[in-house]
C-alpha positions as CSV (number, residue, x, y, z in Angstrom):
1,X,-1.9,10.1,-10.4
2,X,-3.4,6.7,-10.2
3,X,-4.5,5.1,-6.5
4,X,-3.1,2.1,-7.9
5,X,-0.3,0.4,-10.3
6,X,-0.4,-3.1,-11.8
7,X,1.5,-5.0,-9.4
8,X,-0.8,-3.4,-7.1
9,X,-3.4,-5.9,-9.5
10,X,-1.2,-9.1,-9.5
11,X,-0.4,-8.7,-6.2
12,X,-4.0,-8.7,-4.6
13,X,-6.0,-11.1,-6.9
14,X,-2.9,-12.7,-9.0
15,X,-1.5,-12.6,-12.6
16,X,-4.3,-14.2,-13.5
17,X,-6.9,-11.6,-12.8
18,X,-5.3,-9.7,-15.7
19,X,-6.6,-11.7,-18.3
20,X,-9.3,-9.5,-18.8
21,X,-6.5,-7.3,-19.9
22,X,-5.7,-9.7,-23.0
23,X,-7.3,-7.4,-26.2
24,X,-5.5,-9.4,-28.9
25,X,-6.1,-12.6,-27.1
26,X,-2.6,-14.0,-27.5
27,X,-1.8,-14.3,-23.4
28,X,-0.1,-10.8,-22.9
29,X,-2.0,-8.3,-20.9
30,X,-2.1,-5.2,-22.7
31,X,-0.2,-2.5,-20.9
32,X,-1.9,0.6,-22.4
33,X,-5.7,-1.0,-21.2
34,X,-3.9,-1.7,-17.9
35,X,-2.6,2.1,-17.3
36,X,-6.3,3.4,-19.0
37,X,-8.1,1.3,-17.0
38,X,-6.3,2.5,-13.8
39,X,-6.5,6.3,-15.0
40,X,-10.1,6.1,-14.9
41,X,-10.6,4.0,-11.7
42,X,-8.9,6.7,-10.3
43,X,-11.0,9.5,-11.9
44,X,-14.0,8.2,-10.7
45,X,-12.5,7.4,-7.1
46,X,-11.8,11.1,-6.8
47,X,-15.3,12.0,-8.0
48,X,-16.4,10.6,-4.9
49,X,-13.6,11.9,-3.0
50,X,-13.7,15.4,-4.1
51,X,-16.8,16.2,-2.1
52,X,-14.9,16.1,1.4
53,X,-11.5,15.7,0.6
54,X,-8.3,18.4,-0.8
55,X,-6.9,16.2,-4.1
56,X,-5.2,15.1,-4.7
57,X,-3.9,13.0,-1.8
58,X,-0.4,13.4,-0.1
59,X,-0.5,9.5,0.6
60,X,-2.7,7.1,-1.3
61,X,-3.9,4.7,1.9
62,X,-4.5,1.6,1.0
63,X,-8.0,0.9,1.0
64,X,-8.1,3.2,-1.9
65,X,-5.5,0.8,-3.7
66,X,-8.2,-2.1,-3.3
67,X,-11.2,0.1,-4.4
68,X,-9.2,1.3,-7.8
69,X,-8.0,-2.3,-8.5
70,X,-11.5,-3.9,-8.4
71,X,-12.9,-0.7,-10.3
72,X,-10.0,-1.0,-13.1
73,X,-10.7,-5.1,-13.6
74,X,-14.5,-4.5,-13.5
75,X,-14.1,-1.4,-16.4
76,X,-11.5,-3.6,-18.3
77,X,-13.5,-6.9,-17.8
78,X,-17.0,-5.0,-19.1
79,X,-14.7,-3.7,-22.1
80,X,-13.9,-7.3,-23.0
81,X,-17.3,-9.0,-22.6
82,X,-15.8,-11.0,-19.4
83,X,-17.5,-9.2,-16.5
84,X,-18.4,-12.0,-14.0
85,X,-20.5,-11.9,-11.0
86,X,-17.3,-11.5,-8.6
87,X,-16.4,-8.2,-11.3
88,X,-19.5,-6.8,-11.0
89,X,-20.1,-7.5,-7.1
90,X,-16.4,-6.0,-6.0
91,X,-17.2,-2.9,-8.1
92,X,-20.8,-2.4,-6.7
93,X,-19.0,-2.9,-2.8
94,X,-16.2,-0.5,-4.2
95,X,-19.0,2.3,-5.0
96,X,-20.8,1.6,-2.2
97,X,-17.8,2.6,-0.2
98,X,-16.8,5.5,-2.1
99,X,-20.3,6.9,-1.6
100,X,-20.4,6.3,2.0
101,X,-16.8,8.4,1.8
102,X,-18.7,11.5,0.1
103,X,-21.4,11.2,2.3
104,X,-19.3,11.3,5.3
105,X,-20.0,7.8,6.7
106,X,-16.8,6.8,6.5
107,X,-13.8,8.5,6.4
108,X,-10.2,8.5,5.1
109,X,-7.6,8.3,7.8
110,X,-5.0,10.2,6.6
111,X,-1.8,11.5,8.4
112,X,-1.9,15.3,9.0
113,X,-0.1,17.4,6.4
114,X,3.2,18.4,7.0
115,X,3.8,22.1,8.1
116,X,0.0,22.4,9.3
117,X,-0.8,23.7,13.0
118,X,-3.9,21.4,12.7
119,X,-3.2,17.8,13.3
120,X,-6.6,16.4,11.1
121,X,-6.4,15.9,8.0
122,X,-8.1,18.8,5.4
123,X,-12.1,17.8,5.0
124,X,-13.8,19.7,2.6
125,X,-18.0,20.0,2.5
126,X,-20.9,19.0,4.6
127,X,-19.6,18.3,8.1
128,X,-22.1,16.5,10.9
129,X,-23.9,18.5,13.3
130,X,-23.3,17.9,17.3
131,X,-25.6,19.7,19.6
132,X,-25.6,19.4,23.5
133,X,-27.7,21.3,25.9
134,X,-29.3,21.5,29.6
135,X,-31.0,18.5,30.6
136,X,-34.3,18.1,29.5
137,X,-37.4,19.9,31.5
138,X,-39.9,17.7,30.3
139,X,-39.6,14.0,30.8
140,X,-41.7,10.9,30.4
141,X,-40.7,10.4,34.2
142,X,-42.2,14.2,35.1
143,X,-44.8,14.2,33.4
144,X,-46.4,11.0,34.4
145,X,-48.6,13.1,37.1
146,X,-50.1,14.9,34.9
C-alpha cells in the first residue's frame, strides 16, 4: 500500500513536478519510476511509523500523502541527477516530521477502529510519563526563614 498515488503528485506541486520522472528524456513521465518511487516513500514512511503505530493504516490521513509525495520526487529527482534545493529541503522537513512521529512529538490523528470499545486510535511503544502528587513540602517561599 502506498500513502500516496500520482495524481496525489500532479495535484499538489503540478504536472510539472514529474519531470524528474522523465528516464528516457522524451517528455513522458515514466510510470514504473513513479509507482517505485512511491513504494519506497512509503516504506520508509512506515519505518518511522512502525515504532508507535499498528500498520498498516486503516485510513491514510493526509499529511502522510504530502510527506510520501515530497519523499518520492526527492528519491526520483536524486536518481536523475535533478535534486534541487526545494527536493532536498521538502525531504529533510518530511523526515524531520516522521521522526518527531516515532518519537512521539507529534502524533497521527486517526479515527478510532471500528468494532473497538476504545475510542483512540492503537499506539504502539514508548508512551510519555505523567506524574501528579501532594503539594510540595518544601518551597522557595517556606524556606526563606531558614
Amino acid at each position: 500500500m502506498t500513502y500516496a498515488t500520482r495524481t496525489d503528485i500532479t495535484d499538489l506541486y503540478g504536472v510539472n513536478a514529474l519531470v524528474v520522472a522523465d528516464h528516457d528524456r522524451v517528455g513522458v513521465p515514466d510510470d514504473a519510476a513513479i509507482t517505485r518511487a512511491l513504494v519506497m516513500a512509503s516504506g520508509e514512511i512506515d519505518t518511522y511509523l512502525a515504532r508507535r503505530y499498528t500498520l498498516p493504516l486503516t485510513v491514510t490521513p493526509a499529511h502522510l500523502v504530502q510527506l510520501c509525495v515530497d519523499i518520492a520526487l526527492y528519491r526520483m529527482a536524486l536518481s536523475q541527477d535533478v535534486a534541487s534545493e526545494e527536493h532536498r529541503k521538502r525531504y529533510e522537513d518530511a523526515i524531520s516530521v516522521l521522526t518527531k512521529m516515532a518519537d512521539g512529538r507529534v502524533s497521527l490523528v486517526l479515527p478510532p477502529v471500528e468494532g473497538s470499545e476504545d475510542e483512540t486510535p492503537a499506539v504502539t511503544g514508548a508512551q510519555p510519563i505523567v506524574a501528579g502528587g501532594p503539594p510540595r513540602l518544601f518551597s522557595r517561599d517556606k524556606m526563606r526563614e531558614f
